[in-house]
PDBQT receptor file of N, H, CA, C and O in Angstrom, charges set to zero:
ATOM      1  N   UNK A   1       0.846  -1.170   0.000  1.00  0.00    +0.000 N 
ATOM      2  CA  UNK A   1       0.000   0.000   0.000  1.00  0.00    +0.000 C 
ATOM      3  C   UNK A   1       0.894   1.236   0.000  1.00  0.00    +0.000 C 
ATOM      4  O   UNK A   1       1.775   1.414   0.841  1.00  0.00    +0.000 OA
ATOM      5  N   UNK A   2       0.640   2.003  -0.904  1.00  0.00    +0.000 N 
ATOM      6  H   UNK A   2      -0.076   1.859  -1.588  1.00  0.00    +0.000 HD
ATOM      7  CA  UNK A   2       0.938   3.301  -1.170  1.00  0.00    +0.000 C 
ATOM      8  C   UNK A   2       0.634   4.791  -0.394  1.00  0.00    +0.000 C 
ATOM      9  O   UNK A   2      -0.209   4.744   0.503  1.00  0.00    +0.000 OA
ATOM     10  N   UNK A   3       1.043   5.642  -0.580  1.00  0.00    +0.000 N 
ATOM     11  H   UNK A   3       1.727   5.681  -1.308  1.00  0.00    +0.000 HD
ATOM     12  CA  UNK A   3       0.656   6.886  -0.098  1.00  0.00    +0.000 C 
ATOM     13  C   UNK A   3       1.569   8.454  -0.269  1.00  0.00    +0.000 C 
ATOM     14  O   UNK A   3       2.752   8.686  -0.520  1.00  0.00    +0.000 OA
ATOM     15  N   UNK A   4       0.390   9.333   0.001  1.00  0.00    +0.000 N 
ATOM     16  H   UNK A   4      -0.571   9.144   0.206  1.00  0.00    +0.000 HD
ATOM     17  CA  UNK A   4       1.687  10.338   0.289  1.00  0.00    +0.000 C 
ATOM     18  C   UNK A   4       0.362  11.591   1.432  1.00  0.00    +0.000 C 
ATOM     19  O   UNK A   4      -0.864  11.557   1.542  1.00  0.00    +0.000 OA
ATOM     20  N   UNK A   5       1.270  12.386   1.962  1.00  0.00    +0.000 N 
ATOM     21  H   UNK A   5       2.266  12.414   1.873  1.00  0.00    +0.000 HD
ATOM     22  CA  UNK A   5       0.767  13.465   2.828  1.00  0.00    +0.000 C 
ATOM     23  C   UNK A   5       0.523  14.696   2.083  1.00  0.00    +0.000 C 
ATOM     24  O   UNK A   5       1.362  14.908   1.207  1.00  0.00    +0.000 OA
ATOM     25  N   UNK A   6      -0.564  15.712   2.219  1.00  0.00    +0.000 N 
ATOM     26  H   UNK A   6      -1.245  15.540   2.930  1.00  0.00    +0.000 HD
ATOM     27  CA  UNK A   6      -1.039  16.872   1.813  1.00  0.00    +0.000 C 
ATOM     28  C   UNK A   6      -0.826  17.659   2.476  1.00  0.00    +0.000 C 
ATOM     29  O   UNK A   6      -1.435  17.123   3.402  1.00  0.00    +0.000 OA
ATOM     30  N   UNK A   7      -0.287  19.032   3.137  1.00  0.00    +0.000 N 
ATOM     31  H   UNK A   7       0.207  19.468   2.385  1.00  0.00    +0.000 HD
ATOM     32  CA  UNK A   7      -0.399  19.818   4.007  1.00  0.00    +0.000 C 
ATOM     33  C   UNK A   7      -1.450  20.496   3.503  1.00  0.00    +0.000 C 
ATOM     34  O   UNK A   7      -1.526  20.485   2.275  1.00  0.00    +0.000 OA
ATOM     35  N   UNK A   8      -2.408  21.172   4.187  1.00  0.00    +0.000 N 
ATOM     36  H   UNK A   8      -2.346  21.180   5.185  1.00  0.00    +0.000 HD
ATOM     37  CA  UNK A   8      -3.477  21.774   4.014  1.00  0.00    +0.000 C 
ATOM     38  C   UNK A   8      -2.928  23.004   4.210  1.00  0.00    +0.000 C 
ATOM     39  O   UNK A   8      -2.950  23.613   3.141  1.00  0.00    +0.000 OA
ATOM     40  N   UNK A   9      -2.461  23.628   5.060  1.00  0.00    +0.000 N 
ATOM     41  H   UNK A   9      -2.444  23.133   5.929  1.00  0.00    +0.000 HD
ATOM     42  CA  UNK A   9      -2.162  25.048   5.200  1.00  0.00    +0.000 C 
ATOM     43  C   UNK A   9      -0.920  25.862   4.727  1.00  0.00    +0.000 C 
ATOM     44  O   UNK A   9      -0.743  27.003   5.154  1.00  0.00    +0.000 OA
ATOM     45  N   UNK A  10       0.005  25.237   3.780  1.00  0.00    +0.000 N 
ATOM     46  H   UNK A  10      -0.139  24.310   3.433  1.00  0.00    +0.000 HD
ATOM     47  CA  UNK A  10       0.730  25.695   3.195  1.00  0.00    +0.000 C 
ATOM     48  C   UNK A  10       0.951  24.934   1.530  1.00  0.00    +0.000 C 
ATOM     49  O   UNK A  10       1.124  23.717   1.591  1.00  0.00    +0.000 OA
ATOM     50  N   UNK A  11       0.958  25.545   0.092  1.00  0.00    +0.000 N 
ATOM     51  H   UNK A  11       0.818  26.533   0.042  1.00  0.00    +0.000 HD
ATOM     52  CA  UNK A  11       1.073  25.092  -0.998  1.00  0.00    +0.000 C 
ATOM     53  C   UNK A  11       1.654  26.156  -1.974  1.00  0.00    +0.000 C 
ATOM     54  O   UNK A  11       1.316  27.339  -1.934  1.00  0.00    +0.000 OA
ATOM     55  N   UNK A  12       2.521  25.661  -2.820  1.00  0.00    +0.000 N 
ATOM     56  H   UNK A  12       2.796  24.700  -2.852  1.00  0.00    +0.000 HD
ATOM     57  CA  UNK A  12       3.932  26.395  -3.155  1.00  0.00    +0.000 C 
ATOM     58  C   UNK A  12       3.186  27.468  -4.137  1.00  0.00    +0.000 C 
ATOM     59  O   UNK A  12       1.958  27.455  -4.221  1.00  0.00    +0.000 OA
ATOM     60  N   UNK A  13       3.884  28.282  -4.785  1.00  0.00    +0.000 N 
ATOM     61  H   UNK A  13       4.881  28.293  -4.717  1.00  0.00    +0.000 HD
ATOM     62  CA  UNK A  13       3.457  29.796  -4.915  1.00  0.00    +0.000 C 
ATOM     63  C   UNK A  13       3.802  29.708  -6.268  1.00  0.00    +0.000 C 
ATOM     64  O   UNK A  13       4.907  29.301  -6.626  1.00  0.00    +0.000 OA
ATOM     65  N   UNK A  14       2.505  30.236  -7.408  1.00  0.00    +0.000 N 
ATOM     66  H   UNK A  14       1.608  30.567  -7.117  1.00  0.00    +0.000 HD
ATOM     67  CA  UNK A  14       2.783  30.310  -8.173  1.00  0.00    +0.000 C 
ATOM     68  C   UNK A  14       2.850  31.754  -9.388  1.00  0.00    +0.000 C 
ATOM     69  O   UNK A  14       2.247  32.807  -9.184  1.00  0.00    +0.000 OA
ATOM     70  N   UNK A  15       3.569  31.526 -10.418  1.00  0.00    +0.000 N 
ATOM     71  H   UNK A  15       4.059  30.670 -10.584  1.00  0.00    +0.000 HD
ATOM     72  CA  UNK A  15       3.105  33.233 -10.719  1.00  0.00    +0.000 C 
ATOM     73  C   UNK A  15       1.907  33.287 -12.185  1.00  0.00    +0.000 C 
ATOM     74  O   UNK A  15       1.436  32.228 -12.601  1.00  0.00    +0.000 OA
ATOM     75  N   UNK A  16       1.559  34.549 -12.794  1.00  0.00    +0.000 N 
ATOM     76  H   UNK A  16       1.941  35.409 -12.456  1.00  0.00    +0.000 HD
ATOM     77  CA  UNK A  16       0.852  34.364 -13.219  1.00  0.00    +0.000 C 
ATOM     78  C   UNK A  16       0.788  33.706 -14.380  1.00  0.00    +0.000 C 
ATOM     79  O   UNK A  16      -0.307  33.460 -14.887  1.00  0.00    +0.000 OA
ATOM     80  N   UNK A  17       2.074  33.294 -15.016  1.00  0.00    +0.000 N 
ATOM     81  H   UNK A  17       2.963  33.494 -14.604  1.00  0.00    +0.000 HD
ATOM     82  CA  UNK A  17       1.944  32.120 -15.941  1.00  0.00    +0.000 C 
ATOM     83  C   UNK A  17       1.879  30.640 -15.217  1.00  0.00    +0.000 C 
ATOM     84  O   UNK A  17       2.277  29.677 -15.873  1.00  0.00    +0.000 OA
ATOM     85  N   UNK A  18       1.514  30.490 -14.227  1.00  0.00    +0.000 N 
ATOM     86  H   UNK A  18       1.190  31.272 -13.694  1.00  0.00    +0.000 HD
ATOM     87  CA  UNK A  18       1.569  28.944 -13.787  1.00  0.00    +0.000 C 
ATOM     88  C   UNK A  18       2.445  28.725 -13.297  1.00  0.00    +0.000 C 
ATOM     89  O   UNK A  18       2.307  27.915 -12.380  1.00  0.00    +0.000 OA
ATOM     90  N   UNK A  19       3.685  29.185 -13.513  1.00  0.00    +0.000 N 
ATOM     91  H   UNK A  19       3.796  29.843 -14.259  1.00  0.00    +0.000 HD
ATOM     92  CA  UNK A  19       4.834  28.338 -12.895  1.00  0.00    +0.000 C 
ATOM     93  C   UNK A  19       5.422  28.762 -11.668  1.00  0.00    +0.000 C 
ATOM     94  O   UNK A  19       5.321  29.859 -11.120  1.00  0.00    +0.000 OA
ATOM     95  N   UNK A  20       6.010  27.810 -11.331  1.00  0.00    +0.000 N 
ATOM     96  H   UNK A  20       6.092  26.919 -11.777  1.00  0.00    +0.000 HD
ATOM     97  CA  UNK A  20       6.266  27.629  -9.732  1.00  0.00    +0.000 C 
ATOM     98  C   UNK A  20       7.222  28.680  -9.407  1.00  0.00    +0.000 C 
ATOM     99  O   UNK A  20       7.733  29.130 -10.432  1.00  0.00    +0.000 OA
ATOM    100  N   UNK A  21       7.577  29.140  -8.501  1.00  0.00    +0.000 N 
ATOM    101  H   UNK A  21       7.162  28.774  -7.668  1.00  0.00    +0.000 HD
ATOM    102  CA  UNK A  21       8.183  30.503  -8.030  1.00  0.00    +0.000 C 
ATOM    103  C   UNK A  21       9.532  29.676  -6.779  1.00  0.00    +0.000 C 
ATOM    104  O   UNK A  21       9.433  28.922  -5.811  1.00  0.00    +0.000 OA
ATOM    105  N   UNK A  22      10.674  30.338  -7.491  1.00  0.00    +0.000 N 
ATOM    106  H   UNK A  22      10.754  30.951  -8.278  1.00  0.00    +0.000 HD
ATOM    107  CA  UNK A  22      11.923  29.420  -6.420  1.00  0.00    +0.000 C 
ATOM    108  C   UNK A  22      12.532  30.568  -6.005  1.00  0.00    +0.000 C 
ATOM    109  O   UNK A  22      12.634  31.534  -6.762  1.00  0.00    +0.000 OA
ATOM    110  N   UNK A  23      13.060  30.574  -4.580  1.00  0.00    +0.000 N 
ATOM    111  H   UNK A  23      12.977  29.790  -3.965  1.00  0.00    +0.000 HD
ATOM    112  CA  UNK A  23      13.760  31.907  -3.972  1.00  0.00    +0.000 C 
ATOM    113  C   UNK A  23      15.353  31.658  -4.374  1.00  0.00    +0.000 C 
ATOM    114  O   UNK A  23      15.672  30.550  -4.803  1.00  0.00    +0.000 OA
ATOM    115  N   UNK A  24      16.317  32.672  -4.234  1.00  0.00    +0.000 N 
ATOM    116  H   UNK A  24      16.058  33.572  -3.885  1.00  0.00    +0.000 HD
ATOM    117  CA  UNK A  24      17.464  32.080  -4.325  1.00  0.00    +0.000 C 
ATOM    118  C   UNK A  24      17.913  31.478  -4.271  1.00  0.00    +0.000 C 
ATOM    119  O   UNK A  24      18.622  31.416  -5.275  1.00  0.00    +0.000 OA
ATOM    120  N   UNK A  25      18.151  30.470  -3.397  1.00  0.00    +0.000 N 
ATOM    121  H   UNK A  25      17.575  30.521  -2.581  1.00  0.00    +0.000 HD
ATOM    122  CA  UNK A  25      18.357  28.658  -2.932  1.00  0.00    +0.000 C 
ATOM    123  C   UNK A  25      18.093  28.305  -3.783  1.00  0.00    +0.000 C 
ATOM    124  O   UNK A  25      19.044  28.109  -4.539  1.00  0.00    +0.000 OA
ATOM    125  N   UNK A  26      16.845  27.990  -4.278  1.00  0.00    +0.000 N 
ATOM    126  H   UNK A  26      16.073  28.150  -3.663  1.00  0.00    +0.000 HD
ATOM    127  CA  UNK A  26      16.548  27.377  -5.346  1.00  0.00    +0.000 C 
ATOM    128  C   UNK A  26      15.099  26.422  -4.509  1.00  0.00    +0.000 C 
ATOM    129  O   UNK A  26      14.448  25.452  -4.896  1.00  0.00    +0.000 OA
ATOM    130  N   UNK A  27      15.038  27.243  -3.263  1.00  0.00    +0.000 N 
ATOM    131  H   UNK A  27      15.567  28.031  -2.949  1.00  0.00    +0.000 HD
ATOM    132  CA  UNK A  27      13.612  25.736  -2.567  1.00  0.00    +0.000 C 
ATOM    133  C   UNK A  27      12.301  27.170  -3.360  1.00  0.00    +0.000 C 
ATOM    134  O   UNK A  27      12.460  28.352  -3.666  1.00  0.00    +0.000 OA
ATOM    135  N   UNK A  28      11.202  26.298  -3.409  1.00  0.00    +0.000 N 
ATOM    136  H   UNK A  28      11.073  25.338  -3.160  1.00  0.00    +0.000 HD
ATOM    137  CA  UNK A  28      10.189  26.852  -3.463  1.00  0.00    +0.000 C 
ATOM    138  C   UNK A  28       9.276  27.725  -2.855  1.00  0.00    +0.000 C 
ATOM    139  O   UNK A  28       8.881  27.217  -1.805  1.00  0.00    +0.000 OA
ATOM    140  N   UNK A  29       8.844  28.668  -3.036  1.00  0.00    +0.000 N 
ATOM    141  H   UNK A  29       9.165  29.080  -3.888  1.00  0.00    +0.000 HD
ATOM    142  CA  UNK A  29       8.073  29.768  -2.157  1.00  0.00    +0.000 C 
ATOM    143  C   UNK A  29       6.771  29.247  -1.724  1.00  0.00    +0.000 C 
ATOM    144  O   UNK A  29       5.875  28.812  -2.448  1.00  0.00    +0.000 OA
ATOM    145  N   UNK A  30       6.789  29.364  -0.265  1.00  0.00    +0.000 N 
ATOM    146  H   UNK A  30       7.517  29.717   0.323  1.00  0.00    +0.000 HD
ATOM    147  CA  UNK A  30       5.230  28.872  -0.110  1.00  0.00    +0.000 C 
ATOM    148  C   UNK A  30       4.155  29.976   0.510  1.00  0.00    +0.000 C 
ATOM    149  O   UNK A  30       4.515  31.054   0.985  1.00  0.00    +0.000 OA
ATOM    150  N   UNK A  31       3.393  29.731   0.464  1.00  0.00    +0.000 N 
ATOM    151  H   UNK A  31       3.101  28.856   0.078  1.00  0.00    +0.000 HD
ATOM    152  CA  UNK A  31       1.929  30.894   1.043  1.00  0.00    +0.000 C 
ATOM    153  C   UNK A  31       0.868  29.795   1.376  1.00  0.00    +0.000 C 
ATOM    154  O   UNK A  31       0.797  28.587   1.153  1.00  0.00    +0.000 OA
ATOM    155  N   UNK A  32      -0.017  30.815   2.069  1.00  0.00    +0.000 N 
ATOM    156  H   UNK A  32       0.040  31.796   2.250  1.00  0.00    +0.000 HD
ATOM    157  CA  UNK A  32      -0.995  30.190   3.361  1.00  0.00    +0.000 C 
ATOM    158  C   UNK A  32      -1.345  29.756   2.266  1.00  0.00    +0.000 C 
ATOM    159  O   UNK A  32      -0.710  29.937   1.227  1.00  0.00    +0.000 OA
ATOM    160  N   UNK A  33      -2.687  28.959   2.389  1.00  0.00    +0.000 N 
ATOM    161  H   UNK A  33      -3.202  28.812   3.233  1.00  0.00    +0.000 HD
ATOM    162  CA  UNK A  33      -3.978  28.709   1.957  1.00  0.00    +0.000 C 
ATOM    163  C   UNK A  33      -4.903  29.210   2.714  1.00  0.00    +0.000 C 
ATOM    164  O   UNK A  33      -4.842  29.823   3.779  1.00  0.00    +0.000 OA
ATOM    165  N   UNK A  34      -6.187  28.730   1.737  1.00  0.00    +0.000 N 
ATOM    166  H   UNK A  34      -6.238  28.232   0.871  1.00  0.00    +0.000 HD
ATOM    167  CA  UNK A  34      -7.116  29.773   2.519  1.00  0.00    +0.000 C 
ATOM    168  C   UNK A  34      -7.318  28.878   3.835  1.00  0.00    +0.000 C 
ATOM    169  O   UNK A  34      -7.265  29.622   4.814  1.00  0.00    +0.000 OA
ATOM    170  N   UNK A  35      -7.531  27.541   4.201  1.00  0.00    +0.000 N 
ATOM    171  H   UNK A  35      -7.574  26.936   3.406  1.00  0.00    +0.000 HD
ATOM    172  CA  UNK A  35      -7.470  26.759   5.184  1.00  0.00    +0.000 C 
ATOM    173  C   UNK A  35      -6.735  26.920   6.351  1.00  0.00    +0.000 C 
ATOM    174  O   UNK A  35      -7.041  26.332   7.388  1.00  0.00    +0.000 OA
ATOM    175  N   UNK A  36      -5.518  27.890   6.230  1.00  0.00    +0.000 N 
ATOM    176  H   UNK A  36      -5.270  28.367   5.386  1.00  0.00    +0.000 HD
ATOM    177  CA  UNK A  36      -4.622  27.764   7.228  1.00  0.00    +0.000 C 
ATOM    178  C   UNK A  36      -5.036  28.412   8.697  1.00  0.00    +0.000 C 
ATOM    179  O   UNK A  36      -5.424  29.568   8.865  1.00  0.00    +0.000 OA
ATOM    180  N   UNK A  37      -4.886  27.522   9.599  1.00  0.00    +0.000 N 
ATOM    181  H   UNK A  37      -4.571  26.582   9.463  1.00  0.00    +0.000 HD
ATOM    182  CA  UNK A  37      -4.881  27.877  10.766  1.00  0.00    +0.000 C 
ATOM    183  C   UNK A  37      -6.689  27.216  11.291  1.00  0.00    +0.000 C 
ATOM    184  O   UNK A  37      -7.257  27.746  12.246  1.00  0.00    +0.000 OA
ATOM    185  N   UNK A  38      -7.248  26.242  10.629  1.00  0.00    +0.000 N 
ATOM    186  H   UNK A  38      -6.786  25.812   9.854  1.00  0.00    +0.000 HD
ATOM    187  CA  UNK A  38      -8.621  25.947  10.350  1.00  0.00    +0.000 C 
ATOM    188  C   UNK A  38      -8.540  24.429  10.405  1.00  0.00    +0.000 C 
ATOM    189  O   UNK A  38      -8.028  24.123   9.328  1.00  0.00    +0.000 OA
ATOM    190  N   UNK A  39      -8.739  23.503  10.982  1.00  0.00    +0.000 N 
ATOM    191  H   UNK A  39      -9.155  23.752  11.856  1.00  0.00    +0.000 HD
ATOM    192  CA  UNK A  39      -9.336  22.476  11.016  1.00  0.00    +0.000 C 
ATOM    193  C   UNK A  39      -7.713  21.323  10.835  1.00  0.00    +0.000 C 
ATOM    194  O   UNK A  39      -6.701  21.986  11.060  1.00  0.00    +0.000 OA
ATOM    195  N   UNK A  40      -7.530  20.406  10.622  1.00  0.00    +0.000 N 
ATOM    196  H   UNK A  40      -8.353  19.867  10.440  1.00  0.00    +0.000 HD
ATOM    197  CA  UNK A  40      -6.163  19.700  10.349  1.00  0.00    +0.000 C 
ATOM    198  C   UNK A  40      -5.316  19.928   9.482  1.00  0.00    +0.000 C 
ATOM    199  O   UNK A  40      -5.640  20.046   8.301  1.00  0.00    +0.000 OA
ATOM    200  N   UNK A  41      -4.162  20.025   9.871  1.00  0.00    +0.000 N 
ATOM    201  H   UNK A  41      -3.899  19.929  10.831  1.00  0.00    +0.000 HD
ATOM    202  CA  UNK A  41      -3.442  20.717   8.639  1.00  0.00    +0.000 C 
ATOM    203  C   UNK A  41      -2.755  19.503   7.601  1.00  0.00    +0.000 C 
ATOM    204  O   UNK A  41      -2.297  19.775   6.492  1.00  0.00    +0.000 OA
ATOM    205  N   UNK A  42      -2.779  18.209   8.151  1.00  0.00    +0.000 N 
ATOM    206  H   UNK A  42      -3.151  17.988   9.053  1.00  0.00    +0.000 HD
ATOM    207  CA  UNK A  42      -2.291  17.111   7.117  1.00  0.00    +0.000 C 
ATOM    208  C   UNK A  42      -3.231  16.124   6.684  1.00  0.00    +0.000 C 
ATOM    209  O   UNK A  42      -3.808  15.476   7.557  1.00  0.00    +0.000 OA
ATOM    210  N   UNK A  43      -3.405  15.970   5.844  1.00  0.00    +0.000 N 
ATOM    211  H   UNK A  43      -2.936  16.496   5.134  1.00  0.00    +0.000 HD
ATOM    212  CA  UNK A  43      -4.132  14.721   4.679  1.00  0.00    +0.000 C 
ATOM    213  C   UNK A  43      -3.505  13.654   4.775  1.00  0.00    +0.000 C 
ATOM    214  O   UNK A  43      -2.279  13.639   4.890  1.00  0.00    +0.000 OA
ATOM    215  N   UNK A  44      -4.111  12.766   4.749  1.00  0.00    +0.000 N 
ATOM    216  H   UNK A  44      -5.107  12.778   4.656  1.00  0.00    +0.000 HD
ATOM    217  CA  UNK A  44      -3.344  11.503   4.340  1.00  0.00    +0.000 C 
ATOM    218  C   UNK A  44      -4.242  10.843   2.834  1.00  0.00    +0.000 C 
ATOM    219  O   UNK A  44      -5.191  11.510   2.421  1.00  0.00    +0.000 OA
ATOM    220  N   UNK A  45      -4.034  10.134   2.438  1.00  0.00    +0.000 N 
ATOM    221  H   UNK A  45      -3.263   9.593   2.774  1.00  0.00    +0.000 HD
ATOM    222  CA  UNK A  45      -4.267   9.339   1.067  1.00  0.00    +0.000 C 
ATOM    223  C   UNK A  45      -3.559   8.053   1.059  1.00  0.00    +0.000 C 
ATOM    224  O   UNK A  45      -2.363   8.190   0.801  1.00  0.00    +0.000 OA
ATOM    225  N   UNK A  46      -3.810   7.252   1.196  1.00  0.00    +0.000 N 
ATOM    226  H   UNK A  46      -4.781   7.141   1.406  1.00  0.00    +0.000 HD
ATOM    227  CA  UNK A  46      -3.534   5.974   0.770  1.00  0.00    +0.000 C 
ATOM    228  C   UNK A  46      -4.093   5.031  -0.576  1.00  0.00    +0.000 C 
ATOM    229  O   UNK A  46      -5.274   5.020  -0.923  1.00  0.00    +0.000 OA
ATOM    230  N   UNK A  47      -3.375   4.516  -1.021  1.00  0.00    +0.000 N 
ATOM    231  H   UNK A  47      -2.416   4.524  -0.738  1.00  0.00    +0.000 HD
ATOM    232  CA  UNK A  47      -3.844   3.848  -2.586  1.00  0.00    +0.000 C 
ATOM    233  C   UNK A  47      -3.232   2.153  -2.381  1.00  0.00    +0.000 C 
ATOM    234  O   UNK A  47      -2.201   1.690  -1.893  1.00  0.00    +0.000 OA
ATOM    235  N   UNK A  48      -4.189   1.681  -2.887  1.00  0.00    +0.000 N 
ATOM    236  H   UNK A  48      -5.026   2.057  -3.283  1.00  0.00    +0.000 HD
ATOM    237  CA  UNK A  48      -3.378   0.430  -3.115  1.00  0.00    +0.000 C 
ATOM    238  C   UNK A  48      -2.512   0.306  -4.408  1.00  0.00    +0.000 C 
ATOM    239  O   UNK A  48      -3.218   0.338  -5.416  1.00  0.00    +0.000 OA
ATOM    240  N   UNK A  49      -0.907   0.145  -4.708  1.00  0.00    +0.000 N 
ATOM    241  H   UNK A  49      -0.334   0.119  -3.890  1.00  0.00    +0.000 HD
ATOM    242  CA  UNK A  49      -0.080   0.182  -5.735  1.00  0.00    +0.000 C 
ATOM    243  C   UNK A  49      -0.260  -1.376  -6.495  1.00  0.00    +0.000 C 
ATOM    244  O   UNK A  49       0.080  -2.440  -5.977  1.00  0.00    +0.000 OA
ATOM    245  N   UNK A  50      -0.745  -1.246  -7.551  1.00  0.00    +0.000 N 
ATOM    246  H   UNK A  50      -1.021  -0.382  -7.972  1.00  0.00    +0.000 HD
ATOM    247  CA  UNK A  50      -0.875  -2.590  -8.526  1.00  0.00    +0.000 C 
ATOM    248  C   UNK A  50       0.040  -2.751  -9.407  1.00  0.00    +0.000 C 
ATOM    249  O   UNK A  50      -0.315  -2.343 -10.513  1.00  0.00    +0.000 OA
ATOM    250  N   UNK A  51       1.286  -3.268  -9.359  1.00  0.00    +0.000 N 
ATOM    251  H   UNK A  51       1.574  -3.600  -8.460  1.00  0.00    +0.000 HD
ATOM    252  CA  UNK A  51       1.848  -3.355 -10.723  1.00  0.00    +0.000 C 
ATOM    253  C   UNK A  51       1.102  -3.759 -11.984  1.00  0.00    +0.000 C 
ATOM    254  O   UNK A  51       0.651  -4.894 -11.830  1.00  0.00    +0.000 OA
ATOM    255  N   UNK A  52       0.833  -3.297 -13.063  1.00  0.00    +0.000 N 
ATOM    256  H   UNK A  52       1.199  -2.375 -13.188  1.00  0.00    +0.000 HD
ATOM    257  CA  UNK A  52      -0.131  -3.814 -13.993  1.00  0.00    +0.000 C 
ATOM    258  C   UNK A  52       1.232  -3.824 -15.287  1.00  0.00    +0.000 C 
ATOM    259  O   UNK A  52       1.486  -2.859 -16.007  1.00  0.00    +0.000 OA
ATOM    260  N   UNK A  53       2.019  -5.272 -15.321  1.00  0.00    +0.000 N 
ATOM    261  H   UNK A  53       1.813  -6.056 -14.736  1.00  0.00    +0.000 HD
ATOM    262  CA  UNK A  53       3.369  -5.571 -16.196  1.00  0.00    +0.000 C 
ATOM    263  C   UNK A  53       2.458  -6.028 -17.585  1.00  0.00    +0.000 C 
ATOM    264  O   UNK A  53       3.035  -6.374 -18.616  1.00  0.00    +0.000 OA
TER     265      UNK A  53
């Protein structure tokens, strides 16, 4: 079984052509969501992984 985590209250920043916005470093810029500070801040998702060979 598969998975991955969502943060709800933070998701990376984009500009107005779509693309993702990197600070000097080179990590990604993040900003609230509108969720932040509101109810759980992590998701979970689980999938079952099928190899289909």
């Amino acid at each position: 079984m598969k998975g991955h985590v969502q943060d709800r209250w933070w998701r990376q920043k984009k500009d107005e052509n779509g693309k993702l916005v990197f600070n000097a470093k080179g990590h990604p810029v993040r900003e609230k969501t509108e969720l932040f500070g509101q109810g759980e801040r992590y998701k979970v998702r689980y999938y079952d992984a099928e190899d289909k060979e």
